[in-house]
N, CA, C and O atoms as a Maestro MAE file, in Angstrom:
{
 s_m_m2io_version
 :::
 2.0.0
}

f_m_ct {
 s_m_title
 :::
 protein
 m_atom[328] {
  # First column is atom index #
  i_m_mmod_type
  r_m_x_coord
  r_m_y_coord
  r_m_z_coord
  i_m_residue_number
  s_m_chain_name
  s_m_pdb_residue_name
  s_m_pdb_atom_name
  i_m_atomic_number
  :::
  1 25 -27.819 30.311 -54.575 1 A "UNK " " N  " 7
  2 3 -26.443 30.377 -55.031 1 A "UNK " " CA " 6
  3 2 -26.282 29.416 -56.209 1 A "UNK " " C  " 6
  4 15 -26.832 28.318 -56.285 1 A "UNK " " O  " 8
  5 25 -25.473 29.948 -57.109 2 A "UNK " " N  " 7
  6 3 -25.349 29.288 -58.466 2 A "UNK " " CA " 6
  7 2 -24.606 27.726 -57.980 2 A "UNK " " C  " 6
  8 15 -23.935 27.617 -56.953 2 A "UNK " " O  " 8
  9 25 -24.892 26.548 -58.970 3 A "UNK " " N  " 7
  10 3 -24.379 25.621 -58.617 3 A "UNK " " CA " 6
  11 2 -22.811 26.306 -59.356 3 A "UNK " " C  " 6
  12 15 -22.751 27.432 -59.851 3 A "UNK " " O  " 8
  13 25 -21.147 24.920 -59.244 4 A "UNK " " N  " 7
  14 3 -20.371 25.599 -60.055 4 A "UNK " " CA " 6
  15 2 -20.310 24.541 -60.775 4 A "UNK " " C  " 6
  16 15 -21.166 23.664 -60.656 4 A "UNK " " O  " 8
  17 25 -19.292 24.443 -61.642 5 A "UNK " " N  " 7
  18 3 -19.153 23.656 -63.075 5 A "UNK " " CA " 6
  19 2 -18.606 22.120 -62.016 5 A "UNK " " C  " 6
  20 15 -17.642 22.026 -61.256 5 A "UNK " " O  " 8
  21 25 -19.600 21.161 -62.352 6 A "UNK " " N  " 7
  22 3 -18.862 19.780 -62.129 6 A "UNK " " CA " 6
  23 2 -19.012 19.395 -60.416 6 A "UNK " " C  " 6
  24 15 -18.409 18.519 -59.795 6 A "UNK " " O  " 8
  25 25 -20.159 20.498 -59.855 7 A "UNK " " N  " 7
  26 3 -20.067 20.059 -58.325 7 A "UNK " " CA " 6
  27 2 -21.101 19.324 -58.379 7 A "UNK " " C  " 6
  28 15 -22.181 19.636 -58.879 7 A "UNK " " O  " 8
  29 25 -20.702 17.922 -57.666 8 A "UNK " " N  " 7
  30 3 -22.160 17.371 -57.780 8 A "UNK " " CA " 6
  31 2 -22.606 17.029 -56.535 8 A "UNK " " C  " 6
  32 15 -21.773 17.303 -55.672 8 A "UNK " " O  " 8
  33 25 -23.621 16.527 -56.114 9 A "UNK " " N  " 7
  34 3 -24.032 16.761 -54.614 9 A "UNK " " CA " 6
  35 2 -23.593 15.631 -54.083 9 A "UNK " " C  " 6
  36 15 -23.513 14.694 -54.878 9 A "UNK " " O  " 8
  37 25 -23.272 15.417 -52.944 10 A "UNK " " N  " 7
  38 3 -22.883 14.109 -52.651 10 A "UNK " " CA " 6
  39 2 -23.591 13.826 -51.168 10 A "UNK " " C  " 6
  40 15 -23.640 14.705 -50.308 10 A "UNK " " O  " 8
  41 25 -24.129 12.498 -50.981 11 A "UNK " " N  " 7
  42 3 -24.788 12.110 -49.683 11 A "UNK " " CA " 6
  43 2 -24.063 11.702 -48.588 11 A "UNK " " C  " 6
  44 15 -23.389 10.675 -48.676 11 A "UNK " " O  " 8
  45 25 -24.093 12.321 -47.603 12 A "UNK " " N  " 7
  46 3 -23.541 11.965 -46.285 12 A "UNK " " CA " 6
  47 2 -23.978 10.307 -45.741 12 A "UNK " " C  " 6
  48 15 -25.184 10.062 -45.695 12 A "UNK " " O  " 8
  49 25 -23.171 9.403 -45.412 13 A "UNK " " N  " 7
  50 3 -23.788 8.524 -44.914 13 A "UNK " " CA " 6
  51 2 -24.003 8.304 -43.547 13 A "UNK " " C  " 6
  52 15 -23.267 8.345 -42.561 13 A "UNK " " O  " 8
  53 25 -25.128 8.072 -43.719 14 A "UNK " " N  " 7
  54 3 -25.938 7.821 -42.398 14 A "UNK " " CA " 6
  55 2 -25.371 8.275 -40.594 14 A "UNK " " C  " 6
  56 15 -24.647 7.438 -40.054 14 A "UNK " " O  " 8
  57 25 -25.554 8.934 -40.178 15 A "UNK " " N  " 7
  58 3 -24.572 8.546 -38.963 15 A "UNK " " CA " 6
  59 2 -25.195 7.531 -37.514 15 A "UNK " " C  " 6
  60 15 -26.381 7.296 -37.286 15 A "UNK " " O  " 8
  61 25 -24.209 7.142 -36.833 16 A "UNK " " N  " 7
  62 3 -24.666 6.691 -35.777 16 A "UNK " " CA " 6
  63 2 -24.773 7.650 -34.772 16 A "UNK " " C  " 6
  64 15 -24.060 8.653 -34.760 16 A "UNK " " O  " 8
  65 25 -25.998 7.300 -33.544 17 A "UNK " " N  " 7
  66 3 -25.551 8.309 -33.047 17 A "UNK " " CA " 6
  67 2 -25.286 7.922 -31.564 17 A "UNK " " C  " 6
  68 15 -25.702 7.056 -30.795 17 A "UNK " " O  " 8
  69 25 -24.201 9.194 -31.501 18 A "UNK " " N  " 7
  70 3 -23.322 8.661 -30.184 18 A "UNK " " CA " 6
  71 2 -23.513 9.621 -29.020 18 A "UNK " " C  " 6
  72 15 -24.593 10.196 -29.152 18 A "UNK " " O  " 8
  73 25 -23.056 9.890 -28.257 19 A "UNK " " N  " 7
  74 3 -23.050 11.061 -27.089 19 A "UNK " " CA " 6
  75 2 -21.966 11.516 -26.316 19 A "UNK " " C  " 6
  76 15 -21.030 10.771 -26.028 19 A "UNK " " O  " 8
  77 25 -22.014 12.352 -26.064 20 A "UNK " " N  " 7
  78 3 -20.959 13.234 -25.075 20 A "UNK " " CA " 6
  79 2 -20.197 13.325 -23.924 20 A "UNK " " C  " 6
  80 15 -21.101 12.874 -23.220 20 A "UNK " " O  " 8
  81 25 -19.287 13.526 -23.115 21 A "UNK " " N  " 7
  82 3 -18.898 12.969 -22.200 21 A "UNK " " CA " 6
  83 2 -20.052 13.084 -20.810 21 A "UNK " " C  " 6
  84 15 -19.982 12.536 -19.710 21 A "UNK " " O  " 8
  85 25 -21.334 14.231 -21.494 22 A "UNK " " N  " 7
  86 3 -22.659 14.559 -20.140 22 A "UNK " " CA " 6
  87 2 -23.705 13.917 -20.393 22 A "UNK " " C  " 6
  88 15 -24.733 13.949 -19.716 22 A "UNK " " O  " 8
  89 25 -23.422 12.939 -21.935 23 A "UNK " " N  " 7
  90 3 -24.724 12.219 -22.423 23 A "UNK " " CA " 6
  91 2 -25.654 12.323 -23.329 23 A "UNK " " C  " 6
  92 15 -26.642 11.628 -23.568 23 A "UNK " " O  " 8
  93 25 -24.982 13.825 -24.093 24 A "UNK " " N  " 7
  94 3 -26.109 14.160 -24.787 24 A "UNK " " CA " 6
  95 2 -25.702 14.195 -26.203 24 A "UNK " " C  " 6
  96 15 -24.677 14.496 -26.814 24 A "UNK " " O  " 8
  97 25 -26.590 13.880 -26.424 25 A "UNK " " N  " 7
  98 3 -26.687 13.358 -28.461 25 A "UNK " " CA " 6
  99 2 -25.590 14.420 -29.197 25 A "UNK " " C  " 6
  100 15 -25.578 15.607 -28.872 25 A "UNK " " O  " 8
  101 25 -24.722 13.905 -30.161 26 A "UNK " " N  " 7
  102 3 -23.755 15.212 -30.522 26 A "UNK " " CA " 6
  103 2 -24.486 15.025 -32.016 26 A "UNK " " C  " 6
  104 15 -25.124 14.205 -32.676 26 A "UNK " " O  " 8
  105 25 -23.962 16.303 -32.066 27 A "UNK " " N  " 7
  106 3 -24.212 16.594 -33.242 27 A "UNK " " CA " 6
  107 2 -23.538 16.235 -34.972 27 A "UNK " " C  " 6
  108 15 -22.371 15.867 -34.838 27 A "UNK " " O  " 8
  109 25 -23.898 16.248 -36.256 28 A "UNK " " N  " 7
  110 3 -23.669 15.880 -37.001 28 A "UNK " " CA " 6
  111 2 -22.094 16.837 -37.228 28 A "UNK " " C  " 6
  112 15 -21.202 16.385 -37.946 28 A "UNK " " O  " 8
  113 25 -21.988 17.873 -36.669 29 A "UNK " " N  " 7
  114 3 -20.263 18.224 -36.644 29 A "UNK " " CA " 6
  115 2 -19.583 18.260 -35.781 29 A "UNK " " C  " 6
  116 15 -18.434 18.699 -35.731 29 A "UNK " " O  " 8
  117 25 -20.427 17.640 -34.709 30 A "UNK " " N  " 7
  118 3 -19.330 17.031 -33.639 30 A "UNK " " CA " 6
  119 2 -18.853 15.748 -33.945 30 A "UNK " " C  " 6
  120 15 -17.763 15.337 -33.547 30 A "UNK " " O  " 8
  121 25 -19.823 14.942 -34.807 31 A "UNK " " N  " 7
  122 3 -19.369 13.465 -35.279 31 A "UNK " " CA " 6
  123 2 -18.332 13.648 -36.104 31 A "UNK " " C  " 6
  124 15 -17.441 12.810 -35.966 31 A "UNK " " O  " 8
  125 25 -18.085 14.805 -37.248 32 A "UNK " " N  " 7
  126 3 -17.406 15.342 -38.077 32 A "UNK " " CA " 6
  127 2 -15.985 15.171 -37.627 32 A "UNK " " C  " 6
  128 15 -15.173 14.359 -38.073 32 A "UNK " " O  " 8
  129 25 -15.754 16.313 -36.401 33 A "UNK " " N  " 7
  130 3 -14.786 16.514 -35.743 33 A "UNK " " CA " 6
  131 2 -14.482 15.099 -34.828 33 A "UNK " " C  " 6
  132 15 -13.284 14.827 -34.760 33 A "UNK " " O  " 8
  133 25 -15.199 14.371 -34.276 34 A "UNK " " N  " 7
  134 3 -14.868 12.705 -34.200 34 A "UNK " " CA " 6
  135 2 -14.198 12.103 -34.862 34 A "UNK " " C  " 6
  136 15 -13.145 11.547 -34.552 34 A "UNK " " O  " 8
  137 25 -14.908 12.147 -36.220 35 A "UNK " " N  " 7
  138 3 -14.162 11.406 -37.772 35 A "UNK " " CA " 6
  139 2 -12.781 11.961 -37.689 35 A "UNK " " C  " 6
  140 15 -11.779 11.254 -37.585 35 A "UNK " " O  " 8
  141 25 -12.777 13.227 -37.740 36 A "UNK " " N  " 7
  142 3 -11.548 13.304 -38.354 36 A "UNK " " CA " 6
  143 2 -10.525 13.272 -37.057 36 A "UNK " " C  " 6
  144 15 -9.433 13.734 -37.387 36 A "UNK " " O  " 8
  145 25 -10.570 12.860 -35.684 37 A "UNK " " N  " 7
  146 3 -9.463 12.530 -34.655 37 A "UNK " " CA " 6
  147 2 -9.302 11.299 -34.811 37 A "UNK " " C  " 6
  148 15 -8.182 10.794 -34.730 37 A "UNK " " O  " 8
  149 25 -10.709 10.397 -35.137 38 A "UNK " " N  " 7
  150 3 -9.753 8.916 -35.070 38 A "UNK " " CA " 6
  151 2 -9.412 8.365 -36.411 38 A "UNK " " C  " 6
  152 15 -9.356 7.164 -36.671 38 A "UNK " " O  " 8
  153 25 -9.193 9.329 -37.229 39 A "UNK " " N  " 7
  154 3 -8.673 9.403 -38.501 39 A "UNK " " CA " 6
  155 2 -7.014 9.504 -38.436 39 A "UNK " " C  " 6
  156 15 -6.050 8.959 -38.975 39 A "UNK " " O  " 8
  157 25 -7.283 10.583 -37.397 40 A "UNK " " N  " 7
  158 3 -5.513 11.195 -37.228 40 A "UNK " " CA " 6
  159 2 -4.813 10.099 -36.365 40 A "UNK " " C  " 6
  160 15 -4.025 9.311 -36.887 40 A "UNK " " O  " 8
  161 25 -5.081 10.064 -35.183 41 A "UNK " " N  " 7
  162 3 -5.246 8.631 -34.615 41 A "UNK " " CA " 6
  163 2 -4.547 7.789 -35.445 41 A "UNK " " C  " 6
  164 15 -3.325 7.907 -35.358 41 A "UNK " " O  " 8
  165 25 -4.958 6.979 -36.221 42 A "UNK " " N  " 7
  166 3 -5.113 5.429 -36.633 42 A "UNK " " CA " 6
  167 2 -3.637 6.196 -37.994 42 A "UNK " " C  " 6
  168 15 -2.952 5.376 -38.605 42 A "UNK " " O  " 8
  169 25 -3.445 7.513 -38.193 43 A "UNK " " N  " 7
  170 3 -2.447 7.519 -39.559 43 A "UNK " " CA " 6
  171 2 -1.320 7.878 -38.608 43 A "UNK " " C  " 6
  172 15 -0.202 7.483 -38.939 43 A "UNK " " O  " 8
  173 25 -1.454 8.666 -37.316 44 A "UNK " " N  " 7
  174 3 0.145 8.568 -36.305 44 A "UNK " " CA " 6
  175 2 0.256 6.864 -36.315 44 A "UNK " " C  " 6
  176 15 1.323 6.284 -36.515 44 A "UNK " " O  " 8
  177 25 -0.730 6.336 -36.125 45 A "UNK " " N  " 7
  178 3 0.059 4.875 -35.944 45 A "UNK " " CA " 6
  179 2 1.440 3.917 -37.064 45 A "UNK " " C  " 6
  180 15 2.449 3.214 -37.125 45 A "UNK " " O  " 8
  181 25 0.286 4.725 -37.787 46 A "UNK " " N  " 7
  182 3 1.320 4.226 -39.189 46 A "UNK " " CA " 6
  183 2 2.863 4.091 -39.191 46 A "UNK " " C  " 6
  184 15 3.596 4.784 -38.485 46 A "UNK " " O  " 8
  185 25 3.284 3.144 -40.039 47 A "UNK " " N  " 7
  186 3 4.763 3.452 -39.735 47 A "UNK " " CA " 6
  187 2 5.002 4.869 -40.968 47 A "UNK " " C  " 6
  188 15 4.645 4.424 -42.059 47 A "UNK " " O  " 8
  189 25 5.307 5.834 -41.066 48 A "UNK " " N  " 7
  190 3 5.063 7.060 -42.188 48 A "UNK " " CA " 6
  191 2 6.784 7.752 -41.580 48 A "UNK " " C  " 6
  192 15 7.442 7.700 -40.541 48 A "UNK " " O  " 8
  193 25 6.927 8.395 -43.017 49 A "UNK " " N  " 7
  194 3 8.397 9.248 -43.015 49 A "UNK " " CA " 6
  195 2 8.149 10.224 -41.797 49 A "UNK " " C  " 6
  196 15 6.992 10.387 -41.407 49 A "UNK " " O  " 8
  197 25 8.829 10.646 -41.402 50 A "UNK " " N  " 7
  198 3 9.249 11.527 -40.308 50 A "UNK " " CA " 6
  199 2 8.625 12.547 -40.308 50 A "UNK " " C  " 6
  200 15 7.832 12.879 -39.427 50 A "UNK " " O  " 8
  201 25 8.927 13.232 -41.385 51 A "UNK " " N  " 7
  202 3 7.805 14.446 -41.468 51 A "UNK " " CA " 6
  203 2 6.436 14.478 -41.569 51 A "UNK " " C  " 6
  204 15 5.941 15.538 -41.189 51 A "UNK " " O  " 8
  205 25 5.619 13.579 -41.994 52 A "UNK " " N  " 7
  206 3 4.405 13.026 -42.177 52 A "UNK " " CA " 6
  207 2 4.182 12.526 -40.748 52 A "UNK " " C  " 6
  208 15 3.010 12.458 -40.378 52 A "UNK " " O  " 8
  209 25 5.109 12.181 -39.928 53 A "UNK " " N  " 7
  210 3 4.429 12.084 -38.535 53 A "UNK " " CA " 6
  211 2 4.714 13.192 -37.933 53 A "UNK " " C  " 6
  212 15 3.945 13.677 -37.103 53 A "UNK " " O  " 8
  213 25 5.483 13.566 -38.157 54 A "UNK " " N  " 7
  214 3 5.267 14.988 -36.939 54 A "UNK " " CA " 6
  215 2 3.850 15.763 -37.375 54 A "UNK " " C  " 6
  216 15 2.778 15.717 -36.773 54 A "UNK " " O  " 8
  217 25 4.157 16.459 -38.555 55 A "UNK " " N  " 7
  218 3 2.842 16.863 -38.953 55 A "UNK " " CA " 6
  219 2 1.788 16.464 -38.652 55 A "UNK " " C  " 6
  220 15 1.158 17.402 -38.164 55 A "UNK " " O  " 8
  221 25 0.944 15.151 -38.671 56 A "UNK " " N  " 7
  222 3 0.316 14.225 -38.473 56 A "UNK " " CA " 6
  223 2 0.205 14.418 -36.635 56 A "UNK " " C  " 6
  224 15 -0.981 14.627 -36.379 56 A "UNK " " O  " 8
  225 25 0.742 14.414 -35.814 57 A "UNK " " N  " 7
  226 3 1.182 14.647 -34.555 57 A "UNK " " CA " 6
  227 2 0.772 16.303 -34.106 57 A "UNK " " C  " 6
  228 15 -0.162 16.524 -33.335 57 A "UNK " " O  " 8
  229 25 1.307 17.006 -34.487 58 A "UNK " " N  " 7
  230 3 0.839 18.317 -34.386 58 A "UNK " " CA " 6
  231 2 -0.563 18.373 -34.814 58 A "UNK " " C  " 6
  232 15 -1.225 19.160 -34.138 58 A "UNK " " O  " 8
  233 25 -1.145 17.823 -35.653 59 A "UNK " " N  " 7
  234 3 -2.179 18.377 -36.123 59 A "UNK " " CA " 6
  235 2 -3.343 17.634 -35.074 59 A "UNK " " C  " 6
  236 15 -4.295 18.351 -34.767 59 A "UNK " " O  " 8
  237 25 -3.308 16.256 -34.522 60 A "UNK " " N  " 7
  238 3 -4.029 15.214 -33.664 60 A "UNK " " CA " 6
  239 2 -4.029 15.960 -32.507 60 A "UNK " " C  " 6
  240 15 -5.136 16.182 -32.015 60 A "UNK " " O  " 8
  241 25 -2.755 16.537 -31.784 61 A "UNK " " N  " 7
  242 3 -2.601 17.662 -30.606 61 A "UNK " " CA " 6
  243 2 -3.721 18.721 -30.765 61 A "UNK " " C  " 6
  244 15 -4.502 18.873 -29.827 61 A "UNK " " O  " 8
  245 25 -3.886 19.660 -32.191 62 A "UNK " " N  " 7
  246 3 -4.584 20.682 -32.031 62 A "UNK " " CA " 6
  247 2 -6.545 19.952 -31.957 62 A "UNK " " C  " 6
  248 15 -7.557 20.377 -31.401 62 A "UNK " " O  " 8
  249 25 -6.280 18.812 -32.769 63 A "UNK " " N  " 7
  250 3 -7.863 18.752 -32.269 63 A "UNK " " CA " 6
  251 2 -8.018 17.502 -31.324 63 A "UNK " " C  " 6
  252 15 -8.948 16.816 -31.748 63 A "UNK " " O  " 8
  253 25 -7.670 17.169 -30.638 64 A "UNK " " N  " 7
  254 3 -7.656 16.880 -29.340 64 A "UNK " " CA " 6
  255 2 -7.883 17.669 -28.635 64 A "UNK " " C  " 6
  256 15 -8.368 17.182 -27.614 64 A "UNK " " O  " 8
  257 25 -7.774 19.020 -28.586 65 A "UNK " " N  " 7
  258 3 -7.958 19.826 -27.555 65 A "UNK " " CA " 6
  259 2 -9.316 20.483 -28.168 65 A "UNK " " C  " 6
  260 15 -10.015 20.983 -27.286 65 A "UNK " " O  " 8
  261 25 -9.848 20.594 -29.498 66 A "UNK " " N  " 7
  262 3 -10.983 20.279 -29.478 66 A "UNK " " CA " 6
  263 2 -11.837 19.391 -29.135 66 A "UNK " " C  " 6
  264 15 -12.913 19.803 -28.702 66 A "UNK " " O  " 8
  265 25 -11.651 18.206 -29.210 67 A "UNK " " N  " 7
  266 3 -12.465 17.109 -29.210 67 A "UNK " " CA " 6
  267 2 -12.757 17.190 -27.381 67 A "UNK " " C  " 6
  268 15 -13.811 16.747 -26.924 67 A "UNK " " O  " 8
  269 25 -11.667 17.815 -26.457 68 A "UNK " " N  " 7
  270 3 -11.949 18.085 -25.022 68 A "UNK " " CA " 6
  271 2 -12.524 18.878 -24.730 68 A "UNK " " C  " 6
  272 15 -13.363 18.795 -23.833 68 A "UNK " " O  " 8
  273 25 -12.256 19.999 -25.432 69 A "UNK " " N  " 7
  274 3 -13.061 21.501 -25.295 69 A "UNK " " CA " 6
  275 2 -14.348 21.139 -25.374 69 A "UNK " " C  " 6
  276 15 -15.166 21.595 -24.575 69 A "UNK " " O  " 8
  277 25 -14.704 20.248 -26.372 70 A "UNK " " N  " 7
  278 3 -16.518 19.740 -26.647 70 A "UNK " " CA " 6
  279 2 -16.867 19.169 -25.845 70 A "UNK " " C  " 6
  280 15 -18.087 19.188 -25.683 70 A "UNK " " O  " 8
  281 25 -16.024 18.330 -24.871 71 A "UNK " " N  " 7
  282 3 -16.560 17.310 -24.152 71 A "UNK " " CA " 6
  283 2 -16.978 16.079 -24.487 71 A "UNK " " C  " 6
  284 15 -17.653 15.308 -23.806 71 A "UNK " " O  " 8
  285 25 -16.449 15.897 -25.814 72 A "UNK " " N  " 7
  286 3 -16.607 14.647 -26.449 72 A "UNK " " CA " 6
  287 2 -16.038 13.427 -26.036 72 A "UNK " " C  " 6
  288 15 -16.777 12.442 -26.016 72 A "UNK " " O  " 8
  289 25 -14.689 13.297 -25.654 73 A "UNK " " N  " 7
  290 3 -13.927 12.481 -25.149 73 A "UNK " " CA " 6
  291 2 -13.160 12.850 -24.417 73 A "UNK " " C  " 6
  292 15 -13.379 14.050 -24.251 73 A "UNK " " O  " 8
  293 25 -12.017 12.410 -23.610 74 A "UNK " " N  " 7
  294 3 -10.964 12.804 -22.798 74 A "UNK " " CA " 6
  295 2 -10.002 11.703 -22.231 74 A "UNK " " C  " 6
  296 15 -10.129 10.922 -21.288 74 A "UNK " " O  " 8
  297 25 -8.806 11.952 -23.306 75 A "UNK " " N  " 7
  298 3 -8.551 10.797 -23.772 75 A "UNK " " CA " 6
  299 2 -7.007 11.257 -23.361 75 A "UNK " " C  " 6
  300 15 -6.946 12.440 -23.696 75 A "UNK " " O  " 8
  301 25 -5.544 10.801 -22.702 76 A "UNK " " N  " 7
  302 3 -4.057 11.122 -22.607 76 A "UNK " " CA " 6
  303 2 -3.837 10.748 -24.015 76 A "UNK " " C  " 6
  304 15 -4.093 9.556 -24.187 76 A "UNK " " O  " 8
  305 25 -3.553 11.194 -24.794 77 A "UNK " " N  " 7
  306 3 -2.486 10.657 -25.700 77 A "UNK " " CA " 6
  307 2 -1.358 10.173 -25.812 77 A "UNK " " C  " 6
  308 15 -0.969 9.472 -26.746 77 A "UNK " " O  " 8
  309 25 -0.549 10.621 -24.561 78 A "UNK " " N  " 7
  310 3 0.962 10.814 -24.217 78 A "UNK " " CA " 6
  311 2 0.720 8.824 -23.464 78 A "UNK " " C  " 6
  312 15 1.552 8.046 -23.930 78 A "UNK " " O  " 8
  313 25 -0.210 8.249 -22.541 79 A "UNK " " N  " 7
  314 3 -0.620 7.699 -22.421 79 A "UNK " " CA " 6
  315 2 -0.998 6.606 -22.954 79 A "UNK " " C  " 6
  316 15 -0.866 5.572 -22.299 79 A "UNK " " O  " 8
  317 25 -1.624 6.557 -24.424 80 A "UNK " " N  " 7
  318 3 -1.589 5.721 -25.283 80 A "UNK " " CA " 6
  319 2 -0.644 5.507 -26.486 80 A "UNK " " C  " 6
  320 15 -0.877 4.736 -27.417 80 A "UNK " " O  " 8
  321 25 0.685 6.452 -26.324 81 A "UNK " " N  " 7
  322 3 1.531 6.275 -27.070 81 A "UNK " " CA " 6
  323 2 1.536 7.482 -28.586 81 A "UNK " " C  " 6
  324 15 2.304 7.393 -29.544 81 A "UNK " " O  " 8
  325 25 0.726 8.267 -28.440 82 A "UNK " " N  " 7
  326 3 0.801 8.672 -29.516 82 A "UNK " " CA " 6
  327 2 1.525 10.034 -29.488 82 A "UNK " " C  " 6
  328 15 1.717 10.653 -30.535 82 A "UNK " " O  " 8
  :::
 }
 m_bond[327] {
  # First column is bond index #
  i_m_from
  i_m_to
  i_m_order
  :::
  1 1 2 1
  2 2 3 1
  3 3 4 2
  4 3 5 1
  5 5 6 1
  6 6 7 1
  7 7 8 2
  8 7 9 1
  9 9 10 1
  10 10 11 1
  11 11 12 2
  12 11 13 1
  13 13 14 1
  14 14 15 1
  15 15 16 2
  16 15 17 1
  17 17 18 1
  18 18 19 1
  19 19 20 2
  20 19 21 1
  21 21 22 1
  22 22 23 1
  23 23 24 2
  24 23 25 1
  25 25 26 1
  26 26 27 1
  27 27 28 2
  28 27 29 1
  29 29 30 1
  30 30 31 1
  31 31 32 2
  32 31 33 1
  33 33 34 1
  34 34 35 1
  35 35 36 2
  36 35 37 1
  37 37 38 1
  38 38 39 1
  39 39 40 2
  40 39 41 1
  41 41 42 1
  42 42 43 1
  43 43 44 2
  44 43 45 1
  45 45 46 1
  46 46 47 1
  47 47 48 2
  48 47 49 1
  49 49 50 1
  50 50 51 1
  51 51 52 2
  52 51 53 1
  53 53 54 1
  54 54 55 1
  55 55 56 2
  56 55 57 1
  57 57 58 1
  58 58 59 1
  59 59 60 2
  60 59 61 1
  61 61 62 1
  62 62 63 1
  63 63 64 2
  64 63 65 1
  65 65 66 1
  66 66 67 1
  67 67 68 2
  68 67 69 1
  69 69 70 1
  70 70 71 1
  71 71 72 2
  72 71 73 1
  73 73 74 1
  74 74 75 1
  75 75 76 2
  76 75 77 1
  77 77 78 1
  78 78 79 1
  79 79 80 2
  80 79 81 1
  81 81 82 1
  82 82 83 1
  83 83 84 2
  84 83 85 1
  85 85 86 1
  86 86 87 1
  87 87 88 2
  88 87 89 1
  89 89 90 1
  90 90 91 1
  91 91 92 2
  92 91 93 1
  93 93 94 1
  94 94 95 1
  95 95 96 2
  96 95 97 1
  97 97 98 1
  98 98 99 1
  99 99 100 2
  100 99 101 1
  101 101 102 1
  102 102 103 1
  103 103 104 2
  104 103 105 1
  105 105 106 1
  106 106 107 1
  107 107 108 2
  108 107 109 1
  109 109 110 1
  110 110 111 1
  111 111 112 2
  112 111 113 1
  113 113 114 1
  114 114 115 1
  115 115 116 2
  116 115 117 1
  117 117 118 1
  118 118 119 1
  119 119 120 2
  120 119 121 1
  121 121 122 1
  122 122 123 1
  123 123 124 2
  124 123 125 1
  125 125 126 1
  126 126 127 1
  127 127 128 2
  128 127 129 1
  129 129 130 1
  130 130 131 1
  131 131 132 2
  132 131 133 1
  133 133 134 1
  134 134 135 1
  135 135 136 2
  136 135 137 1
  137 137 138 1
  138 138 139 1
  139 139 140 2
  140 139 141 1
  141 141 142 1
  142 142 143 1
  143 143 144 2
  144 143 145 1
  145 145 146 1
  146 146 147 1
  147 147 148 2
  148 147 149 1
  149 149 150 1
  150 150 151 1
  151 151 152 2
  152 151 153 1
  153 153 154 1
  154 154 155 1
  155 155 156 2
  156 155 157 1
  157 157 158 1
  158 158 159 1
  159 159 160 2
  160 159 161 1
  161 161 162 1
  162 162 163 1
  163 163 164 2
  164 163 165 1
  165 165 166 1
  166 166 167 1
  167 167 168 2
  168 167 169 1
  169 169 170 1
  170 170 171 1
  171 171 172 2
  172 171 173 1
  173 173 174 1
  174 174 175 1
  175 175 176 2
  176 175 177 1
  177 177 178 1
  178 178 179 1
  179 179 180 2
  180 179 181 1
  181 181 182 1
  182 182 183 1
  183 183 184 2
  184 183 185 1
  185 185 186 1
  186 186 187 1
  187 187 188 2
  188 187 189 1
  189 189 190 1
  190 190 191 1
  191 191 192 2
  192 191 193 1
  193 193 194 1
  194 194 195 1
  195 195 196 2
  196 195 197 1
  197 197 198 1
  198 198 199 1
  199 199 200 2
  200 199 201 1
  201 201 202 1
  202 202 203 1
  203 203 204 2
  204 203 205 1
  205 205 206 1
  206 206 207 1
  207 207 208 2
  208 207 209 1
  209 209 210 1
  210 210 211 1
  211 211 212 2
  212 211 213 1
  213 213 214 1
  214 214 215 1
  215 215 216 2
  216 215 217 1
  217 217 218 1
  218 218 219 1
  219 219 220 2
  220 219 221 1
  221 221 222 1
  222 222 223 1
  223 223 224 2
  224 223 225 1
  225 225 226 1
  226 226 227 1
  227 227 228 2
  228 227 229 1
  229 229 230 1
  230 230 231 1
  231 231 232 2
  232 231 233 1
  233 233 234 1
  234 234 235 1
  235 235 236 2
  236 235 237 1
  237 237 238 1
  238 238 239 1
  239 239 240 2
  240 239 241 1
  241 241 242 1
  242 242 243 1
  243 243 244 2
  244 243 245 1
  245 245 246 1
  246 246 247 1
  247 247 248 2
  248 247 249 1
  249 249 250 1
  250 250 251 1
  251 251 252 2
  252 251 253 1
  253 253 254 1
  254 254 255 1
  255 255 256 2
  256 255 257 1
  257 257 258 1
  258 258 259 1
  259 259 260 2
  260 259 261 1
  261 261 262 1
  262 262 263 1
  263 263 264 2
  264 263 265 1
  265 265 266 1
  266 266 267 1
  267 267 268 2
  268 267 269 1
  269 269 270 1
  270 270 271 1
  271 271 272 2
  272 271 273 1
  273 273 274 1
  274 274 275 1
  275 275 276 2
  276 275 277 1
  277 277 278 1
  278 278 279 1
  279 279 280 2
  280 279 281 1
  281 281 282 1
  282 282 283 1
  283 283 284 2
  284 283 285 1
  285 285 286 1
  286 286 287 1
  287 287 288 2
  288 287 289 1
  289 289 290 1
  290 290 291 1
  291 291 292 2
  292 291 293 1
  293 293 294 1
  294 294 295 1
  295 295 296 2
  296 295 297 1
  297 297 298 1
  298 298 299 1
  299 299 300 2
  300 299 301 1
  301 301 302 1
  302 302 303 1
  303 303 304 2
  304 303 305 1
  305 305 306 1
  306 306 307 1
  307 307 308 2
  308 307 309 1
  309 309 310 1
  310 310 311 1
  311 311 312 2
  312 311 313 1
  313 313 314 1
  314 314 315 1
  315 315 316 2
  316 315 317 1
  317 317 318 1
  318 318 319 1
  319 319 320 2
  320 319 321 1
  321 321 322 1
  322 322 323 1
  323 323 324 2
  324 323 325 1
  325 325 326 1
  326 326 327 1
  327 327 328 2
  :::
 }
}
């Protein structure tokens, strides 16, 4: 596949590696999908306009229920306040 104008490759850094709620090594897009919950996580905390948290809120809900579906974590939210 053709490269396109101005894409340049960029290196993933390194990951650690972690495991699953059965123990077993996850994978480089399960870490992905990691990144980006305690991403969402840590920006609901924020103090942010109203709409930027709900949004922000809805969106932590839908992959949370990924991040359970994988078996990655299993975590209340409602629980820790968020």
């Amino acid at each position: 596949m053709p490269e396109r104008a101005g894409n340049t490759e960029r290196s993933l850094p390194e990951r650690a590696s972690s495991t699953d709620l059965l123990g077993r090594t996850t994978t480089a897009d399960e870490d992905a999908v990691l990144a980006v919950y305690d991403q969402l996580r840590e920006l609901v905390r924020s103090d942010l306009p109203p709409c930027a948290a709900a949004g922000l809120r809805a969106a932590l809900a839908s992959v949370a229920v990924v991040v359970t579906d994988l078996g990655l974590r299993f975590e209340h939210l409602l629980d820790e306040g968020v």
